[in-house]
C-alpha positions in Angstrom: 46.6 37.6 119.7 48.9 39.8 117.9 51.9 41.8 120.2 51.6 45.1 120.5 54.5 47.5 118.1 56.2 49.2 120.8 56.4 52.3 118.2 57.0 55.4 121.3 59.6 53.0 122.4 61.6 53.3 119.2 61.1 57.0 118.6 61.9 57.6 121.8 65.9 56.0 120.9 65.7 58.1 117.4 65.0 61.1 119.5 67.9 60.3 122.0 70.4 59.7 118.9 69.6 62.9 117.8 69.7 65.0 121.0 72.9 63.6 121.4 74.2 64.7 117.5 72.5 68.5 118.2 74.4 68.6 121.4 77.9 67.3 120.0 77.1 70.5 117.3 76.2 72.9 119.7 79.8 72.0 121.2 81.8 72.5 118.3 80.2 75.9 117.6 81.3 76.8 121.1 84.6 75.7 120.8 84.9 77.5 117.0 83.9 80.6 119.1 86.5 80.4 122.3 89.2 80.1 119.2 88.3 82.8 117.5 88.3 85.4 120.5 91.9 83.9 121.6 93.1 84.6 117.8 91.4 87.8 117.3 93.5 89.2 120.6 96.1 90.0 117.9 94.1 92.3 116.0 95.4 95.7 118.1 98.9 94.3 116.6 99.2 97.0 113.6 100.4 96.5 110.7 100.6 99.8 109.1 99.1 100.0 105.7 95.6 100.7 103.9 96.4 97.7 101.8 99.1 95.2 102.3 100.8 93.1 105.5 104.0 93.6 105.8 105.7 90.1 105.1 108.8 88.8 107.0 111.9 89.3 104.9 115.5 89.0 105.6 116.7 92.3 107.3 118.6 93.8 104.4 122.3 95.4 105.6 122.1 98.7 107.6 122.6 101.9 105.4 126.1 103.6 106.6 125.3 106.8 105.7 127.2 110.4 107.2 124.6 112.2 108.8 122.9 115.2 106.8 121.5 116.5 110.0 123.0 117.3 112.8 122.3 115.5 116.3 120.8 117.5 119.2 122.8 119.1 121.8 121.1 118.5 125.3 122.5 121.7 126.9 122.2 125.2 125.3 124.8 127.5 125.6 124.9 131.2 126.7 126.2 132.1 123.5 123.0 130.1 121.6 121.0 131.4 123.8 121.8 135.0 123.1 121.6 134.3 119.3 118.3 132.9 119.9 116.8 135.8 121.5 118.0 137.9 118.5 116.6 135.5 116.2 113.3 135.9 118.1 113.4 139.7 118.5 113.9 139.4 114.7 110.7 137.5 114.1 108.4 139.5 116.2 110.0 142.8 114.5 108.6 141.0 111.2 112.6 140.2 109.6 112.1 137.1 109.3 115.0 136.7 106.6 117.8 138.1 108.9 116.2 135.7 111.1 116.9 132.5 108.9 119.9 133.6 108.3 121.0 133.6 112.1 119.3 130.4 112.9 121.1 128.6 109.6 124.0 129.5 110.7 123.0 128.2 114.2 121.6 125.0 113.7 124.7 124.4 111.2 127.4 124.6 113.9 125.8 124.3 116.9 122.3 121.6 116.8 120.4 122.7 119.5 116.9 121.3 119.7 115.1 125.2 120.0 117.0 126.3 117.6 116.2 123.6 115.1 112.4 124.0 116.1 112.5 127.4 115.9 114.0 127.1 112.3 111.7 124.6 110.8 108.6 127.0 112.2 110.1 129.8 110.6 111.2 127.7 106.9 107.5 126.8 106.8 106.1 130.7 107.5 108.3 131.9 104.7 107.4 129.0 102.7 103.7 129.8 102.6 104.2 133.7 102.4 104.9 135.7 99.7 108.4 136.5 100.6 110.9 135.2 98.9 113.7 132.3 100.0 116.4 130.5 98.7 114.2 128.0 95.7 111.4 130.3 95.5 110.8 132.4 91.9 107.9 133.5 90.1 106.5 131.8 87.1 104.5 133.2 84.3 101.4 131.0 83.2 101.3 130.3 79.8 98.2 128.8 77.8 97.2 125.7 78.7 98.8 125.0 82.0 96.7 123.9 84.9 98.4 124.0 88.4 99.0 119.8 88.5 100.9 120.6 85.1 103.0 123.1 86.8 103.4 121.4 90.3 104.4 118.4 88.8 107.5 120.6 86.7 108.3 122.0 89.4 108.0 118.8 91.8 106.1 120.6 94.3 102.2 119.9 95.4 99.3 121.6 94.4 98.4 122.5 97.9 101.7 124.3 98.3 101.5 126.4 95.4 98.2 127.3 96.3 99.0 128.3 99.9 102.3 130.3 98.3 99.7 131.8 96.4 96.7 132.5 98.4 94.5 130.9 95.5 91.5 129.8 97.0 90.4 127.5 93.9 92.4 125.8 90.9 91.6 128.2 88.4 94.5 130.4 87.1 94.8 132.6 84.2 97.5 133.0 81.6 99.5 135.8 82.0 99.4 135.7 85.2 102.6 134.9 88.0 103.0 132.8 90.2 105.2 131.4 93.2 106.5 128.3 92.6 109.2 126.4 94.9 111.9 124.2 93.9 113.7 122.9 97.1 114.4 119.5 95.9 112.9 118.2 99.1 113.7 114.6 100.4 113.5 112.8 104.0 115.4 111.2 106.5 114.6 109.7 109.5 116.6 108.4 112.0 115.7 105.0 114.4 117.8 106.5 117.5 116.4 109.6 117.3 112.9 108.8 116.5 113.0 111.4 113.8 112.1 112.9 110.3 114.3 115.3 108.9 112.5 116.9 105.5 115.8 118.5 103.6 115.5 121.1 101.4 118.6 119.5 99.0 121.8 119.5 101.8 120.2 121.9 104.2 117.7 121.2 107.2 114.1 122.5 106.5 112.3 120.9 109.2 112.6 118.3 112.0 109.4 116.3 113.2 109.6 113.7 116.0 108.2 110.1 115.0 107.3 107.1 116.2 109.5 104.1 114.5 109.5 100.0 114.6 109.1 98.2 118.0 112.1 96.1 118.1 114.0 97.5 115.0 111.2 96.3 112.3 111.9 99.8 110.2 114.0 98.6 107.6 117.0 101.0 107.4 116.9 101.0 103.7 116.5 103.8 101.0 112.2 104.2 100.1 110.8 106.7 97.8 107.1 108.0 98.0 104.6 106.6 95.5 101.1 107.0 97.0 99.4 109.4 99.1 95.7 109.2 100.5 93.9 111.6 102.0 91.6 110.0 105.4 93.3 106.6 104.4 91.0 103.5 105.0 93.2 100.3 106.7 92.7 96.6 106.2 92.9 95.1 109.1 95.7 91.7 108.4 94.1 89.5 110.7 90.5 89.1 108.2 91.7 91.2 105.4 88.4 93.4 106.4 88.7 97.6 105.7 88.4 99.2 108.2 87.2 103.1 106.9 88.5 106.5 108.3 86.5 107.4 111.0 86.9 104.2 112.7 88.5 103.8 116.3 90.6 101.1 115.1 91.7 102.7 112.5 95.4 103.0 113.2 96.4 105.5 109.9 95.5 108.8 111.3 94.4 111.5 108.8 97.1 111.0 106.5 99.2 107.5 104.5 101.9 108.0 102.4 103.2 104.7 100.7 106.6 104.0 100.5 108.6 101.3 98.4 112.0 100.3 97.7 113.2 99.6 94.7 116.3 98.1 96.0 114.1 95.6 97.8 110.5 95.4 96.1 110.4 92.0 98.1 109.8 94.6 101.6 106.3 96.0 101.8 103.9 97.6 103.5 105.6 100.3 104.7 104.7 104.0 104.9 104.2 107.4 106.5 101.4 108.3 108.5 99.0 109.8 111.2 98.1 108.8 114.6 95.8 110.1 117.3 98.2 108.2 119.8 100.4 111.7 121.0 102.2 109.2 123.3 103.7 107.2 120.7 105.6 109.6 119.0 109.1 110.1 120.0 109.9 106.6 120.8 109.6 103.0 118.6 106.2 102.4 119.2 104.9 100.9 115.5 104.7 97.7 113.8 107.3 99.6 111.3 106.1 102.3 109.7 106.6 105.9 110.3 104.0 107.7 112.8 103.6 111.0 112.6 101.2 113.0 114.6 98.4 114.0 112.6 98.9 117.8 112.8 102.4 117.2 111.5 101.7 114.5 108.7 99.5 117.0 107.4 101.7 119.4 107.1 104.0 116.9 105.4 101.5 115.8 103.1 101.0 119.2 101.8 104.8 120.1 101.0 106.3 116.6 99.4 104.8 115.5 96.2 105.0 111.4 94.9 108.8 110.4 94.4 109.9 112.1 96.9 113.0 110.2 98.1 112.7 108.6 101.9 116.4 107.1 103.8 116.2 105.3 107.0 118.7 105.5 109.0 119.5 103.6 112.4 
């Protein structure tokens, strides 16, 4: 009599060999996801740009530059005070030029922090008014200019001229006059002071506090402007994903303005921009860029065109 083939016997092994092999898998796949969540911890760490991580590069020698504007005094004196309530009787009586003119002269020998905001309000009033400053003039459209054409002669913005202007749309006409403003306009920030000075050639125009680098990782180095981007997207460094305007974790605000150096093309990443995080501004609360908040990166956007020269200081 023949034996009997013990074939449920043998599957049963087969089976048992390959329970073990889904199980070993099923492991791995929960071990690939534990290391994932520990890595992706690091993703709140910004790195500030739409496009590019900032690599590590040698920290290039500090730029020993004499201040263009002036620190602020803590205390305000009797005497500033007095010449601040005239500058502000001055304003709300509509002379806003005598006003200027007193709170130069202020802010020049005497930096007092209300008198240097109270200056960079009023610069940016008579900036967008009709009335004329020191760098404002008319210009007569000729045939065939547009009002990129003349921005761009003038090294001013679009949106500027058009606010100088009240111009609604693009469309000019020739014959016509416009304001145009040539202030030469660069920026400086300083580390210590966790600020932005935009300079109207040697003179102050207006002073916004910043957020800088944690731990010094703002390059004090001389940048120029070369991009701007309106509700900037951000890749996020960690999975090189974009991450749209809009999005919480979006770190770029409203505003990005890109800024290289040509002295050291090797440093990148860097740049100007927004934040909803009001409690980061005034100290170094970045991964290195310049935060701004969104209300005043804006504003910045609107007056400095591509080129625009950008010092660090510490």
């Amino acid at each position: 009599m023949a034996k009997p083939i013990y074939a449920g016997t043998y599957q049963n092994r087969g089976g048992g060999r390959w329970k073990n092999v889904f199980i070993v898998i099923i492991l791995i796949q929960i071990l690939i996801v534990v290391i994932y969540l520990i890595t992706s911890r690091g993703k709140k760490a910004e790195v500030e740009t739409p496009v590019e991580q900032t690599p590590a590069a040698p920290a290039p020698a500090p730029l020993d530059l004499a201040p263009t504007a002036p620190f602020v005094q803590t205390e305000t004196s009797p005497e500033t005070k007095a010449t601040l309530a005239d500058a502000q009787a001055a304003i709300d009586g509509g002379q806003l030029a005598d006003a200027k003119i007193m709170l130069d002269k202020l802010v020049a020998s005497t930096p007092d922090a209300e008198a240097i905001k109270m200056l960079g309000d009023l610069n940016i009033r008579l900036l967008k008014s009709p009335m004329m400053i020191p760098g404002k003039e008319y210009y007569a459209i000729q045939s065939g200019d547009y009002l990129q054409k003349i921005a761009k002669n003038y090294n001013i913005t679009v949106p500027l001229i058009k606010q100088m202007n009240g111009l609604e749309t693009d469309v000019i006409r020739s014959g016509a006059r416009l304001l145009v403003y040539n202030g030469n306009f660069s920026i400086r920030v300083s580390k210590s002071g966790n600020t932005l000075d935009l300079m109207a050639g040697k003179q102050l125009f207006k002073r916004y506090s910043v957020g800088t680098g944690k731990f010094g990782k703002t390059p004090s180095i001389e940048f120029t402007v070369v991009d701007k981007i309106v509700e900037p997207p951000w890749t996020r460094p960690a999975d090189n994903k974009q991450i749209e305007y809009g999005d919480p974790e979006n770190v770029l605000g409203t505003r990005w303005m890109k800024i290289v150096s040509n002295d050291h093309p090797e440093i990148t990443g860097f740049g100007i921009h927004g934040t909803w995080e009001r409690d980061s501004i005034g100290k170094q609360s970045s991964a290195g860029c310049i935060r701004m908040l969104n209300e005043d990166v804006e504003e910045l956007f609107d007056l400095i065109p591509r080129k625009t020269p950008v010092t660090i200081t510490e």
